[in-house]
PDB file of N, CA, C and O in Angstrom:
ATOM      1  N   UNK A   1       0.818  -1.195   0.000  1.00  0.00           N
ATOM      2  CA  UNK A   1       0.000   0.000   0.000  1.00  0.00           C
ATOM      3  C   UNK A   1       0.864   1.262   0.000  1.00  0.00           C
ATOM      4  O   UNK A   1       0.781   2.142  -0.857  1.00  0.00           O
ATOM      5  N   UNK A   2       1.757   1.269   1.112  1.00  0.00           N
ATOM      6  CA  UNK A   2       2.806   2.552   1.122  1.00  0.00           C
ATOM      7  C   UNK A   2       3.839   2.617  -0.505  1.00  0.00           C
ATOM      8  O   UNK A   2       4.406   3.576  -1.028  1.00  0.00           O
ATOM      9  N   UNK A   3       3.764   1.457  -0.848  1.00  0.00           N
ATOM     10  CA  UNK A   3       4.577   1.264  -1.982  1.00  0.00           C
ATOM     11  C   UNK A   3       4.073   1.859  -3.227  1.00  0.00           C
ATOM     12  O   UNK A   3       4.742   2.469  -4.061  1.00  0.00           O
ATOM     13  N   UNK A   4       2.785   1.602  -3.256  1.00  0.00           N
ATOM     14  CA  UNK A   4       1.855   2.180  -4.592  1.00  0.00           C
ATOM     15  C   UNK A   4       1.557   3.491  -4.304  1.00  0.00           C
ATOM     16  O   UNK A   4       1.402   4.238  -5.271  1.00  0.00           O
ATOM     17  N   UNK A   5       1.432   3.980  -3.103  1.00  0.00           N
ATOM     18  CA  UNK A   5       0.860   5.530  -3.232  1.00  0.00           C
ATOM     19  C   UNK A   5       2.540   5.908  -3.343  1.00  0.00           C
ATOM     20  O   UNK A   5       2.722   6.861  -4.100  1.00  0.00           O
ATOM     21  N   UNK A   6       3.946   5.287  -2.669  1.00  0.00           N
ATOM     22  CA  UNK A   6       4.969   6.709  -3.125  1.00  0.00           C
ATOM     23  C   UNK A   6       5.672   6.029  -4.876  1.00  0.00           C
ATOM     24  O   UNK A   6       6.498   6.545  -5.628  1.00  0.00           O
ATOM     25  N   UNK A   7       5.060   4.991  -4.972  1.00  0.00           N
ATOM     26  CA  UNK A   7       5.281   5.128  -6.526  1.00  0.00           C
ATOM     27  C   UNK A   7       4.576   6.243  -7.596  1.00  0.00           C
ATOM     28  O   UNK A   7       5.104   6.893  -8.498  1.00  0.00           O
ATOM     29  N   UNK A   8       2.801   6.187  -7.006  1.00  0.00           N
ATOM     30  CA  UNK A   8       2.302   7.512  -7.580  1.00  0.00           C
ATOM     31  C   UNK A   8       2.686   8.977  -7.499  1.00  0.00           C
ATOM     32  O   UNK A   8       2.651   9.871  -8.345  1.00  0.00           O
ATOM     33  N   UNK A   9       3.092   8.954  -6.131  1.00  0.00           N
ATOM     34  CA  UNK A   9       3.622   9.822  -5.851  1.00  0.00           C
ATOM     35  C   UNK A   9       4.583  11.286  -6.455  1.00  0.00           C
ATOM     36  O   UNK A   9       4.542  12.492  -6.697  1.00  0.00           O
ATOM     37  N   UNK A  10       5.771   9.532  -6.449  1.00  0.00           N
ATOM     38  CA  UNK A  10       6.850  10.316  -7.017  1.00  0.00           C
ATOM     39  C   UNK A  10       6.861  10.589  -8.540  1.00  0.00           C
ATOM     40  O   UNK A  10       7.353  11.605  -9.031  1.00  0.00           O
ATOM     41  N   UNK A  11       6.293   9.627  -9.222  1.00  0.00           N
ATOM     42  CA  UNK A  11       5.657   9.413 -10.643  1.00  0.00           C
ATOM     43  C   UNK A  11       5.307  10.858 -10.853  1.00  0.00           C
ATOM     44  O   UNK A  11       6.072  11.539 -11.535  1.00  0.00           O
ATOM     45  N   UNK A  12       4.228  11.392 -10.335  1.00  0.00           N
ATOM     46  CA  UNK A  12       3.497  12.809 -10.031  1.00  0.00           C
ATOM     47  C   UNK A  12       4.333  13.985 -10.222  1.00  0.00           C
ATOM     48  O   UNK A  12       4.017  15.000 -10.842  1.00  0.00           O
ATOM     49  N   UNK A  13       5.779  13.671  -9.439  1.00  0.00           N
ATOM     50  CA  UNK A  13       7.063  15.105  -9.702  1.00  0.00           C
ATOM     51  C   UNK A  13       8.322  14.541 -10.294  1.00  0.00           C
ATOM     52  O   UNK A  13       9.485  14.810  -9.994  1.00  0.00           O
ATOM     53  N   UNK A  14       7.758  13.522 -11.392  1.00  0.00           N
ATOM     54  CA  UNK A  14       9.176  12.739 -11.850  1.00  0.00           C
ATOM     55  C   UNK A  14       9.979  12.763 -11.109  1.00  0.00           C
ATOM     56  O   UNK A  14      10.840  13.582 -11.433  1.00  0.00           O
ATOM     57  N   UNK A  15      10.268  12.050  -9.823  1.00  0.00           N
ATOM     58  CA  UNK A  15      11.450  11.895  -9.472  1.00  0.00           C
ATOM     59  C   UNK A  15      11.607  10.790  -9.378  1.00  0.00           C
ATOM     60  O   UNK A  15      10.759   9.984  -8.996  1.00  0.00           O
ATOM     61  N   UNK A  16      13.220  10.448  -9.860  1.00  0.00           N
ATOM     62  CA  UNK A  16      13.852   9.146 -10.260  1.00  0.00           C
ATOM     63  C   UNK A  16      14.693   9.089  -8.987  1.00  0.00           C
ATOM     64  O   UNK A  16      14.433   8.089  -8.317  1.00  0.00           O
ATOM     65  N   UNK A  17      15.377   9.671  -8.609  1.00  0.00           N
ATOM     66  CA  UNK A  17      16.271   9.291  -7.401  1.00  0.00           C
ATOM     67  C   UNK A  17      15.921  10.286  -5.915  1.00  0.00           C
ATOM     68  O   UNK A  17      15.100  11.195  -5.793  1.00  0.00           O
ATOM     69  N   UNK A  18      16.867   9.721  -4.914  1.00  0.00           N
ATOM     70  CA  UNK A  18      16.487  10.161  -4.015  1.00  0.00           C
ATOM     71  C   UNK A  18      17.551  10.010  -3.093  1.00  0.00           C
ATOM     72  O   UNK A  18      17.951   8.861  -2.902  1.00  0.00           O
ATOM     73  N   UNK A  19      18.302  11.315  -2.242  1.00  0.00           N
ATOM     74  CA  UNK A  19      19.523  10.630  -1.562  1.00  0.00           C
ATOM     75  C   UNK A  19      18.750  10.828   0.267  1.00  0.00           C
ATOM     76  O   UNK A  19      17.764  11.422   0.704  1.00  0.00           O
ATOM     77  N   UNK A  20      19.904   9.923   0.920  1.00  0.00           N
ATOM     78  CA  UNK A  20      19.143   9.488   2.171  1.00  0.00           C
ATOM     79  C   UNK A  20      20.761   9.022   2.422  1.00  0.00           C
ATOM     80  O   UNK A  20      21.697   9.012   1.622  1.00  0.00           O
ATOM     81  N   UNK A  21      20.707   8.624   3.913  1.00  0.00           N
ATOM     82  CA  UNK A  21      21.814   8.194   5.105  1.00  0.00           C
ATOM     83  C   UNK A  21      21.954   7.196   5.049  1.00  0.00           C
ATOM     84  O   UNK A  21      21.334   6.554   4.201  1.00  0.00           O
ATOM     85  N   UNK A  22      22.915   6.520   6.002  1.00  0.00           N
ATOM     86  CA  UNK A  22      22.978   5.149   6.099  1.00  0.00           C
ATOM     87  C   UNK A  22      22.615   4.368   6.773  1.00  0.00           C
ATOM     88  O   UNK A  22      22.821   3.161   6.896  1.00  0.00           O
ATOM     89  N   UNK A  23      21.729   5.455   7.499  1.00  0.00           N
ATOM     90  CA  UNK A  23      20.781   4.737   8.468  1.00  0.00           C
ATOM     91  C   UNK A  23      20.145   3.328   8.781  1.00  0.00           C
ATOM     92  O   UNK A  23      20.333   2.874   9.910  1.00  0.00           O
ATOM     93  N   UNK A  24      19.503   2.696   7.992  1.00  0.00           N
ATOM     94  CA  UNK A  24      18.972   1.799   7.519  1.00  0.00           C
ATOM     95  C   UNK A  24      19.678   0.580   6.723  1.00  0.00           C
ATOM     96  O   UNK A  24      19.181  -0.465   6.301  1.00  0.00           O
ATOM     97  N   UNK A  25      20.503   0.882   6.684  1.00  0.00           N
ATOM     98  CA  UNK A  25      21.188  -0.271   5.533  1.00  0.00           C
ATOM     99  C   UNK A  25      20.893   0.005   4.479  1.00  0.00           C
ATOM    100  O   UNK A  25      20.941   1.075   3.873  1.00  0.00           O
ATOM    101  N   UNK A  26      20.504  -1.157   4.154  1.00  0.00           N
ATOM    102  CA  UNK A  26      19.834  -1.517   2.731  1.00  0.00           C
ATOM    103  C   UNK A  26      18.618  -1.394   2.812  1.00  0.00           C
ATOM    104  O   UNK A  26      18.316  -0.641   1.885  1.00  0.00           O
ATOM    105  N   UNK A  27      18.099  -1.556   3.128  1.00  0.00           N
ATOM    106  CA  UNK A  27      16.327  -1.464   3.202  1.00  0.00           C
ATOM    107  C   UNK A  27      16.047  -0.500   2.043  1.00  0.00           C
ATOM    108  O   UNK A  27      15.542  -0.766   0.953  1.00  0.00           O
ATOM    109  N   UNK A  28      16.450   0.584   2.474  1.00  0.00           N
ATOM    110  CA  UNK A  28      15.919   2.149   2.082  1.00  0.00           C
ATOM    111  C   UNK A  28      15.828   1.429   0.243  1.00  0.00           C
ATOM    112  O   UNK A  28      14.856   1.057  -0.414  1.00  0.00           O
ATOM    113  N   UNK A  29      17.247   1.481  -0.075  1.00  0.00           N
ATOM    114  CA  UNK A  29      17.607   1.105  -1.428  1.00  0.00           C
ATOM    115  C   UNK A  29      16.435   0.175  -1.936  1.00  0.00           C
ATOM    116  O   UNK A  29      15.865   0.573  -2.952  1.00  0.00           O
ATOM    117  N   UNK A  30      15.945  -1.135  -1.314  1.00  0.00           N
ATOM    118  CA  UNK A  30      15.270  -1.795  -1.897  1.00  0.00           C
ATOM    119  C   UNK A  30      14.006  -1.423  -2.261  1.00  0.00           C
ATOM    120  O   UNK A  30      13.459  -1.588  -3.351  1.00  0.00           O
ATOM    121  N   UNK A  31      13.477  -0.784  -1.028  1.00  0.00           N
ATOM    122  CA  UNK A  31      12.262  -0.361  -0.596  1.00  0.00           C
ATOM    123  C   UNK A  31      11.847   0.839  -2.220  1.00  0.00           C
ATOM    124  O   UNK A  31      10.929   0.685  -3.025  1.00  0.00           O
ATOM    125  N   UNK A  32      12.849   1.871  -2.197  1.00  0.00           N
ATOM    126  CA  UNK A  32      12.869   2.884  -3.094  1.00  0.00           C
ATOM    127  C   UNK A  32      13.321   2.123  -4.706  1.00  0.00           C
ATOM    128  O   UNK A  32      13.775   2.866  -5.576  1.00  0.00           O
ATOM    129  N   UNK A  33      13.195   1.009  -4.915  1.00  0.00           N
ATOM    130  CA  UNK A  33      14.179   0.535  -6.276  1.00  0.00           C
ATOM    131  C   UNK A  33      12.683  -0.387  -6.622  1.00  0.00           C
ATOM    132  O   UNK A  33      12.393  -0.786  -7.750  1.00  0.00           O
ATOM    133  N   UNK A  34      11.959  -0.578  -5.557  1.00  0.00           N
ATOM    134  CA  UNK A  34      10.286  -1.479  -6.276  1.00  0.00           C
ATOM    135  C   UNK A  34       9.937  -0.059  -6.736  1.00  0.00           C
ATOM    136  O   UNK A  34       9.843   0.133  -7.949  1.00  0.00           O
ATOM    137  N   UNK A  35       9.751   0.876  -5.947  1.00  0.00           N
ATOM    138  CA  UNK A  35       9.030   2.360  -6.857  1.00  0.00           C
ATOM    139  C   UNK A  35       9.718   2.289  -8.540  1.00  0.00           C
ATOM    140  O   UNK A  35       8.913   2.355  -9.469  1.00  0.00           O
ATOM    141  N   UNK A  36      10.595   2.209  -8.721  1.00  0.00           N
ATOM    142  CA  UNK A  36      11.705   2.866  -9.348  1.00  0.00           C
ATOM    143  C   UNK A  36      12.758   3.905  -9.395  1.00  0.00           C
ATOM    144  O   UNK A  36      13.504   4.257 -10.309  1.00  0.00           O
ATOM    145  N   UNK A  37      12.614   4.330  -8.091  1.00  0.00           N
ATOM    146  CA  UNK A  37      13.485   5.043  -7.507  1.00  0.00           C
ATOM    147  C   UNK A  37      14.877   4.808  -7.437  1.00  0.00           C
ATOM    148  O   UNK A  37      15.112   3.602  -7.359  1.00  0.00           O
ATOM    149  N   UNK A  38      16.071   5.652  -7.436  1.00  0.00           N
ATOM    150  CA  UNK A  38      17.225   5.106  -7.721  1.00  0.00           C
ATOM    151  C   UNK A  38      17.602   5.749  -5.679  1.00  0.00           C
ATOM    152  O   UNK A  38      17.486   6.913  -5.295  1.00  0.00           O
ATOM    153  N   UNK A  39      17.940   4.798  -4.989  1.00  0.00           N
ATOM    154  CA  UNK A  39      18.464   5.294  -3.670  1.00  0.00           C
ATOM    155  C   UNK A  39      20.393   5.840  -3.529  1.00  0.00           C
ATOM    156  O   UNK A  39      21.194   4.947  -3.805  1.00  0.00           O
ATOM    157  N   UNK A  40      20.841   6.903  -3.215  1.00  0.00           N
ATOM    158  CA  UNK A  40      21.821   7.053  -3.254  1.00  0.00           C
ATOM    159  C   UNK A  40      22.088   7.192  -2.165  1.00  0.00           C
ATOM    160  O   UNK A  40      21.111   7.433  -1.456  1.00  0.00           O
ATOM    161  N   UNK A  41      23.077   7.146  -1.645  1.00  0.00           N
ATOM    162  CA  UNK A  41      23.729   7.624  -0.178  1.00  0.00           C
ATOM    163  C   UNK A  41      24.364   8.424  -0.196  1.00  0.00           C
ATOM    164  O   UNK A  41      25.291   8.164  -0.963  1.00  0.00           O
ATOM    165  N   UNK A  42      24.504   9.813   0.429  1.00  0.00           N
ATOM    166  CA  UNK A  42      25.029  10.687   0.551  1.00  0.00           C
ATOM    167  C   UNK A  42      26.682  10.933   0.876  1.00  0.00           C
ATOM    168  O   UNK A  42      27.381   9.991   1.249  1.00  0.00           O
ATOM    169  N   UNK A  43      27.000  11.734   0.769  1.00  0.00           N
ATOM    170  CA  UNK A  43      28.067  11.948   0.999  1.00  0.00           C
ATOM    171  C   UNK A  43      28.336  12.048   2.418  1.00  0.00           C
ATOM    172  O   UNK A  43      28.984  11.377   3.223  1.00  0.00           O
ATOM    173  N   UNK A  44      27.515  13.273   2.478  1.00  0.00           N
ATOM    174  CA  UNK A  44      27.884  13.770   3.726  1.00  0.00           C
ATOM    175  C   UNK A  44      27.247  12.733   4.897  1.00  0.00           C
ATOM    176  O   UNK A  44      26.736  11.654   4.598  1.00  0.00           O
ATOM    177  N   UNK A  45      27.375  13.293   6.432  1.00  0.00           N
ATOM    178  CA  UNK A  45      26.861  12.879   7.609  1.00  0.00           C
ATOM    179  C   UNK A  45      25.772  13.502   7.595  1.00  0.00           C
ATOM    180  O   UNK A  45      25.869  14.597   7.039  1.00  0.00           O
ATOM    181  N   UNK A  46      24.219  13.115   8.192  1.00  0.00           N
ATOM    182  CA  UNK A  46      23.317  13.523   8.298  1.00  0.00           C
ATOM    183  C   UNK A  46      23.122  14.750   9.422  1.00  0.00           C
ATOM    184  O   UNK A  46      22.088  15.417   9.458  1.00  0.00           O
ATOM    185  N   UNK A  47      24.188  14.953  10.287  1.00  0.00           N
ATOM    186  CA  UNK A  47      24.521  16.327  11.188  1.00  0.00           C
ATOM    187  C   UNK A  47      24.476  16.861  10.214  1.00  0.00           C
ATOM    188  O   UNK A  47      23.333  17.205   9.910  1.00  0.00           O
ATOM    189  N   UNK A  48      25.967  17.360   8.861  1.00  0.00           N
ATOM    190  CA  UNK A  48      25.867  18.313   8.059  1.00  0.00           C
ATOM    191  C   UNK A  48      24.962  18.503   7.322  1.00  0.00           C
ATOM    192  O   UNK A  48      24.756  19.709   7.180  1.00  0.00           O
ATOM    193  N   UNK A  49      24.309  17.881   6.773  1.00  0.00           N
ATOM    194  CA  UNK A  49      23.062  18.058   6.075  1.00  0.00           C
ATOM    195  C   UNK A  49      22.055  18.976   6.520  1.00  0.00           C
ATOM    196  O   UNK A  49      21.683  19.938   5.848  1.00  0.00           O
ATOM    197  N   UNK A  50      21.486  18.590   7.994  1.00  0.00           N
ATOM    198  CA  UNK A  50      20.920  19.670   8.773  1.00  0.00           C
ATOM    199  C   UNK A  50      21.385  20.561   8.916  1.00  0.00           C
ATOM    200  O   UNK A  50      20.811  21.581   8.537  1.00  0.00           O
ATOM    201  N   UNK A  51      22.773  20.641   9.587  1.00  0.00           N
ATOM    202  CA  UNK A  51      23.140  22.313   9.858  1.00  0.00           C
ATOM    203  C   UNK A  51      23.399  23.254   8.181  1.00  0.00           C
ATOM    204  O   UNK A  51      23.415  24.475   8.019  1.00  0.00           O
ATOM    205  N   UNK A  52      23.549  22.322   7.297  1.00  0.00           N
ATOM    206  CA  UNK A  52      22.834  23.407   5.852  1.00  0.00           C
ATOM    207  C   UNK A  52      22.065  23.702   5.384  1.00  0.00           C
ATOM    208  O   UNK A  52      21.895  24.519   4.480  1.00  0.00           O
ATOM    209  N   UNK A  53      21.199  22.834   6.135  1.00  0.00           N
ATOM    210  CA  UNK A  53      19.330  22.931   5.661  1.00  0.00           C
ATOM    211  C   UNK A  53      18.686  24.305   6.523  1.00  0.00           C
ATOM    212  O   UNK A  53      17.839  25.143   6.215  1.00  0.00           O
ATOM    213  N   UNK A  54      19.623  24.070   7.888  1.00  0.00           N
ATOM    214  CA  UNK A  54      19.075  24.639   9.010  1.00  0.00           C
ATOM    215  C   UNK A  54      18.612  26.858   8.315  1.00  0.00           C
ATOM    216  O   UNK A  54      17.663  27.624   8.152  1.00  0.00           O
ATOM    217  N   UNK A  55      19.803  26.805   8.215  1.00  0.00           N
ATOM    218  CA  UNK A  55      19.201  28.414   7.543  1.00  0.00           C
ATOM    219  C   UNK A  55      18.623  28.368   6.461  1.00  0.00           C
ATOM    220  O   UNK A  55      18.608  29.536   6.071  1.00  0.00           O
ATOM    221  N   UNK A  56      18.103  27.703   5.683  1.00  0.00           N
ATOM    222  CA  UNK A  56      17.186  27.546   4.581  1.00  0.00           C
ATOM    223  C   UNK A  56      15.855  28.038   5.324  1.00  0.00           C
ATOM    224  O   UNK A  56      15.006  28.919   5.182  1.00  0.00           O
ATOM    225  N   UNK A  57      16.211  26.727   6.404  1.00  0.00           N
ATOM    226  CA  UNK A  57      14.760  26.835   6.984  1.00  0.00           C
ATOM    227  C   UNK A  57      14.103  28.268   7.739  1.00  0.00           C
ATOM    228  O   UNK A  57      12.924  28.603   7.847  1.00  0.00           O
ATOM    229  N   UNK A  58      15.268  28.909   8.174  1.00  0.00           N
ATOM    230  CA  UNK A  58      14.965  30.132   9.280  1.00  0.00           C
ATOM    231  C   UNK A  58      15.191  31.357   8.642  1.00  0.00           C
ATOM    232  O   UNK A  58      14.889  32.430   9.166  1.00  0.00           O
ATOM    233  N   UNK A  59      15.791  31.236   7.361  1.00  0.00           N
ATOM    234  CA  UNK A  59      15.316  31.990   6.333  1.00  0.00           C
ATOM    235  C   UNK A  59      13.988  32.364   5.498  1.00  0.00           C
ATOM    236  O   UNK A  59      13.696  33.438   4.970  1.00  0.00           O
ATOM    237  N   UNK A  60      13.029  30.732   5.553  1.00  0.00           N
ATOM    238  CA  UNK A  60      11.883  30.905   5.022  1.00  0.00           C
ATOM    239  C   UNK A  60      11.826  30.431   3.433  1.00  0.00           C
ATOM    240  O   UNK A  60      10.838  30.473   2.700  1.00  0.00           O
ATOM    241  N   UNK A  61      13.406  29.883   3.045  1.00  0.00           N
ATOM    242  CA  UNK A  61      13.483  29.777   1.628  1.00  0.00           C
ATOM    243  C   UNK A  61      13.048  28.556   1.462  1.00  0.00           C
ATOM    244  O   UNK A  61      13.222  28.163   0.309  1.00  0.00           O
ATOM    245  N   UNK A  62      12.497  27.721   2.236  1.00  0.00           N
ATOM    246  CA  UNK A  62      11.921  26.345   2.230  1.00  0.00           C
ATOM    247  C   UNK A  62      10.764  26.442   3.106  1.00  0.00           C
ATOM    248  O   UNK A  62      10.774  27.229   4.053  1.00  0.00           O
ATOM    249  N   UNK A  63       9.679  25.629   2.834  1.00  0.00           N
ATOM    250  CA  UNK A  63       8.336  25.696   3.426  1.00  0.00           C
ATOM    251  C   UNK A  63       7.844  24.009   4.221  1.00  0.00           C
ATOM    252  O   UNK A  63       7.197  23.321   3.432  1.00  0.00           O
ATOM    253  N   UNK A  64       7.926  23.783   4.696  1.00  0.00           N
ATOM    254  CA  UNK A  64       7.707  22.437   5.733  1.00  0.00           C
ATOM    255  C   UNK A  64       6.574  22.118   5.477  1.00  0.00           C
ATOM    256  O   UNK A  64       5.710  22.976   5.300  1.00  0.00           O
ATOM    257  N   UNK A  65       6.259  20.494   5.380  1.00  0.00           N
ATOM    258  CA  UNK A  65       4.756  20.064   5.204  1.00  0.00           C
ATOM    259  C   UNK A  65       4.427  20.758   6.513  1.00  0.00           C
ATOM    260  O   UNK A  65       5.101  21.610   7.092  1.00  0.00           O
ATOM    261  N   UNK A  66       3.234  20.220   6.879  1.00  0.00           N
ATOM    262  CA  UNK A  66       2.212  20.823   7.783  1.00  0.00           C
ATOM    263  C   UNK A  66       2.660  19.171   8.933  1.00  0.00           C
ATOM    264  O   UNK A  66       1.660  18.459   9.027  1.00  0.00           O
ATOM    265  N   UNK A  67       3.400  18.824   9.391  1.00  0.00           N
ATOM    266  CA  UNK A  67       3.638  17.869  10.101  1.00  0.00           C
ATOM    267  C   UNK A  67       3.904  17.569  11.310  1.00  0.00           C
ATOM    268  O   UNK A  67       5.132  17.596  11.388  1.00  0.00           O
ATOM    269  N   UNK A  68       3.369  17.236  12.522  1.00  0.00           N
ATOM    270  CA  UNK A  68       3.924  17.697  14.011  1.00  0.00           C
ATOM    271  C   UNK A  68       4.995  17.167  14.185  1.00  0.00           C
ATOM    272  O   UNK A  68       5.829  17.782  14.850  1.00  0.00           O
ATOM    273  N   UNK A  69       5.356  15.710  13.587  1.00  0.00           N
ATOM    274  CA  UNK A  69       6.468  15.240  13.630  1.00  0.00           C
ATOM    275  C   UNK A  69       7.441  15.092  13.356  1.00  0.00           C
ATOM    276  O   UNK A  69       8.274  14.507  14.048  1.00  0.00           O
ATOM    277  N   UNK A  70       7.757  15.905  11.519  1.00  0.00           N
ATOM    278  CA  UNK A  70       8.310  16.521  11.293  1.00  0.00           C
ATOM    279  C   UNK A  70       8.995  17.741  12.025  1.00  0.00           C
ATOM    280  O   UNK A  70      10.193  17.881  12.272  1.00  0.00           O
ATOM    281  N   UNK A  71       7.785  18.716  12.356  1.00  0.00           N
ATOM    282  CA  UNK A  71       8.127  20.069  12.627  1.00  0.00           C
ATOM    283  C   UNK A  71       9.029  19.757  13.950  1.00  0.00           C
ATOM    284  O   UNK A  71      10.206  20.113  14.000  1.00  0.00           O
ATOM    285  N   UNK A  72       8.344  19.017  15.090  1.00  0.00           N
ATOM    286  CA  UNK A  72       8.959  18.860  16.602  1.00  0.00           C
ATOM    287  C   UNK A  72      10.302  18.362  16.292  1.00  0.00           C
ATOM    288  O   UNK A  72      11.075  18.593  17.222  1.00  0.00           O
ATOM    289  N   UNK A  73      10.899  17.692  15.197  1.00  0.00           N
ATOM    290  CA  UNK A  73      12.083  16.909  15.059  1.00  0.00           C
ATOM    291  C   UNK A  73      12.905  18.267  14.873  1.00  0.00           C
ATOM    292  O   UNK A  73      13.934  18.457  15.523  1.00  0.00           O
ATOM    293  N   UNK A  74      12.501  19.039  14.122  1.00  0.00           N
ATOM    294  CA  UNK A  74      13.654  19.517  13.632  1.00  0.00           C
ATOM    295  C   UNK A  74      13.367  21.177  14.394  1.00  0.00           C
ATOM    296  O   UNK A  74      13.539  22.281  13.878  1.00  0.00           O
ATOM    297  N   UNK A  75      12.930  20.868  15.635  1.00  0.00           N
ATOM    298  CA  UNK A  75      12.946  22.085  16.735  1.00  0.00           C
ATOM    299  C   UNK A  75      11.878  23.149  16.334  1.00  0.00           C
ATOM    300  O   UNK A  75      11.903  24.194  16.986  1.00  0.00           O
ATOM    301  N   UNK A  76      11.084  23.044  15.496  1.00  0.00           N
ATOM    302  CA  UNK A  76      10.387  24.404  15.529  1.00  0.00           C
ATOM    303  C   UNK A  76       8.855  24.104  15.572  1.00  0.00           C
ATOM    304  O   UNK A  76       8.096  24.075  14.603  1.00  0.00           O
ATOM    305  N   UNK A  77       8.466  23.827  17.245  1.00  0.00           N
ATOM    306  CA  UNK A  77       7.333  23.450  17.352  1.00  0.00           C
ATOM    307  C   UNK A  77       6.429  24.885  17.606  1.00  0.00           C
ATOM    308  O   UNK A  77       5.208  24.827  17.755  1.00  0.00           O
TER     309      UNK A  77
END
């Protein structure tokens, strides 16, 4: 079920790939490769990632779903 709606999904904003941590192992990769998604792993550490996202965000140049769990994660409840 989760599989078919982010296959529509992503289908929806053509997106073919998607980078993510190493959190997970492999999973991620498989999970994202039934969509057709291509999973990459990043370069960086997922600290740096945030602290470059971080003034995007407090700038306003990026807009956050509407998510509590999202929002509480990343401090701006």
């Amino acid at each position: 079920m989760v599989g078919q709606r982010l296959d529509a999904l992503s289908r929806s904003y053509s997106i073919t790939s998607v980078k993510g941590d190493r959190y997970a192992g492999i999973w991620p990769t498989e999970e994202f490769a039934k969509c057709r998604i291509k999973y990459e792993i990043s370069e960086h550490p997922k600290g740096l990632l945030y602290l470059n996202f971080l003034p995007l965000i407090n700038s306003a140049k990026v807009r956050l779903l509407a998510n509590t769990r999202l929002v509480s994660q990343l401090g701006r409840a």
